[in-house]
C-alpha positions, -999 to +999 in steps of 0.1 A: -859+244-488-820+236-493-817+206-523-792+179-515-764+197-534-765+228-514-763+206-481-729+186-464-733+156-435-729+176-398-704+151-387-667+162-392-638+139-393-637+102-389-667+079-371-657+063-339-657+026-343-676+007-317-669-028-301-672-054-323-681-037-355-655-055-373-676-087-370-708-068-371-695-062-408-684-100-409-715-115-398-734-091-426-711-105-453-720-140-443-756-135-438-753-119-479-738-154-489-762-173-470-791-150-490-773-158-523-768-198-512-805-196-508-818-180-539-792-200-563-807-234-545-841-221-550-833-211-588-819-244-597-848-269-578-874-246-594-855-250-632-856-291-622-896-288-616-901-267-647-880-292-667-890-323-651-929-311-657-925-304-700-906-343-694-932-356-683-955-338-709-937-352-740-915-319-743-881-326-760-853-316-735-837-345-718-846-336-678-814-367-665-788-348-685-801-315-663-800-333-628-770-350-631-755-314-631-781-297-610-779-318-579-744-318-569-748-278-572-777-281-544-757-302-525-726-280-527-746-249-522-764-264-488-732-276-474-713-239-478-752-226-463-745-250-431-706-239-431-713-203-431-740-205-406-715-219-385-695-191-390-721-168-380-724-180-347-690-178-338-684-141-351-716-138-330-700-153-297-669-132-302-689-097-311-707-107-277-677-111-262-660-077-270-686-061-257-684-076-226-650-066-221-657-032-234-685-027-208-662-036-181-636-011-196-659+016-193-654+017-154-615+031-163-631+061-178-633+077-144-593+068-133-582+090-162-581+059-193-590+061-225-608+036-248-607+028-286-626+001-298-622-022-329-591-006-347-590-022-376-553-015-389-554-033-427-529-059-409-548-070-379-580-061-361-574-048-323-605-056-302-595-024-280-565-007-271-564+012-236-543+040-224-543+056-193-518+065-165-502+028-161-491+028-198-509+012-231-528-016-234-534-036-263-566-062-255-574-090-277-606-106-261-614-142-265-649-159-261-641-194-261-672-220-255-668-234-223-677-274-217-714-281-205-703-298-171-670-292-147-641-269-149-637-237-172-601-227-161-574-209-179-536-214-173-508-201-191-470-192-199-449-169-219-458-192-250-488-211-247-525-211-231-545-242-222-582-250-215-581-270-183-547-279-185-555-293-216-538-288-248-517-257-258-529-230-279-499-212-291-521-184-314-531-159-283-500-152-275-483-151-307-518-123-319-516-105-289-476-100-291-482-092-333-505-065-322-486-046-292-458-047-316-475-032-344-494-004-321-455+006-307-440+009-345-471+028-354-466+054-323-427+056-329-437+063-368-464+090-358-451+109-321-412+104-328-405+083-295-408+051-281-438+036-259-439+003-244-475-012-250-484-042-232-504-068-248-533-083-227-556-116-238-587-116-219-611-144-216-646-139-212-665-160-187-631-182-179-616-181-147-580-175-155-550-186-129-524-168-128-487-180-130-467-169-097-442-154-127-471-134-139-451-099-135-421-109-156-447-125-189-443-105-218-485-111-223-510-111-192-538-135-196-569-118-174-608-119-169-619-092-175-629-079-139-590-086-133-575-060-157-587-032-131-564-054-104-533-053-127-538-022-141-529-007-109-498-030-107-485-014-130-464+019-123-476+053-136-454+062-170-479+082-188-485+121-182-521+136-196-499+148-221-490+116-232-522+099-228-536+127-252-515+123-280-512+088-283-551+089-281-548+117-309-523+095-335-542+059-322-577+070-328-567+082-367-550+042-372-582+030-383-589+057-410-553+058-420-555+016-428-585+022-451-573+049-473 
């Protein structure tokens, strides 16, 4: 028998990260706080019973002076319980999401691309980043609710996106430009040269219309059974060479961040 000292783990180098793990790890935060939320509340109603049951036998300690401080502590602790539930459900929705899009990403496998999942790079989180013979691909993957009844449409521009023609959301575009950008200095840094990486935003059970200026957008707003379509677009720039060693230096980001 071989003790635990005269063993090592028989995995070498770094874990791949899988889609969505970065809110895997969020929602397991939140569900700790929503444990402690839950035992402090249960703590402090079980001190009021204990306290108001020796008041109410005679016993000398003043059980008022303890709720007046007690119960705004409950009602602090159930309204962060409520708030973080909330956030639950939405890192839920958008882990959902990201796997969505990574299932349809799988398909690229066989056309020669190559998938990374959840790069977390201690600025930003990149859902995925794809690269293949039609260049890189930075993917930020959005899994907005859609309304009960009537349309679920996406337009944009170089700037803004809108629900329905409906209000502009600037942040998209402005993450999915941050994150392209930051993926390019991080390949001129590592391989000595320059890559263009195109940043993609793709919305998950939206249909999205496309602008007829669509080619000339620095970002491409997509579903995610159009990012085949555009892919192919898209001229070939990479060799296997290339698509190898900025696979090599992307795949170490995440484990470089953390260190």
């Amino acid at each position: 028998m071989f003790s635990k000292t005269d063993t090592r783990s028989p995995l070498s180098g770094e874990i791949y990260r899988v889609p969505g793990q970065w809110l895997d790890e969020r929602i397991q935060d939140l569900a700790f706080d929503c444990v402690v939320e839950y035992l402090f509340v249960a703590v402090l109603i079980l001190f009021n019973i204990l306290v108001w049951l020796q008041q109410l036998t005679n016993f000398r300690f003043n059980a008022w002076i303890l709720s007046i401080f007690t119960v705004p502590l409950i009602g602090c602790a159930v309204f962060d319980f409520f708030k973080i539930r909330g956030k639950i459900g939405n890192h839920k929705l958008g882990r959902d999401g990201e796997r969505e899009v990574a299932h349809h990403l799988q398909n690229l496998i066989a056309k020669g691309y190559c998938i990374l999942h959840d790069i977390d790079t201690g600025r930003a989180n990149i859902d995925h980043i794809l690269i293949g013979p039609s260049g890189i691909y930075t993917i930020e993957t959005k899994a907005w609710r859609k309304p009960l009844f009537g349309p679920t449409v996406i337009s944009y521009d170089d700037a803004v996106v809108r629900k329905n023609k409906g209000r502009g959301y600037e942040k998209p575009i402005r993450q999915a430009k941050a994150e392209s950008k930051l993926v390019q200095c991080y390949l001129s840094k590592t391989c000595g040269r320059s890559f263009d990486v195109r940043p993609l935003v793709v919305f998950v059970g939206w249909f999205v219309e496309q602008p007829s200026n669509v080619d000339s957008l620095p970002v491409w707003a997509l579903h995610p059974e159009q990012i085949p379509f555009y892919l192919n677009k898209s001229r070939k720039s990479l060799s296997q060479d290339d698509i190898k060693l900025v696979t090599y230096h992307l795949s170490r980001l995440s484990a470089e961040a953390s260190v």
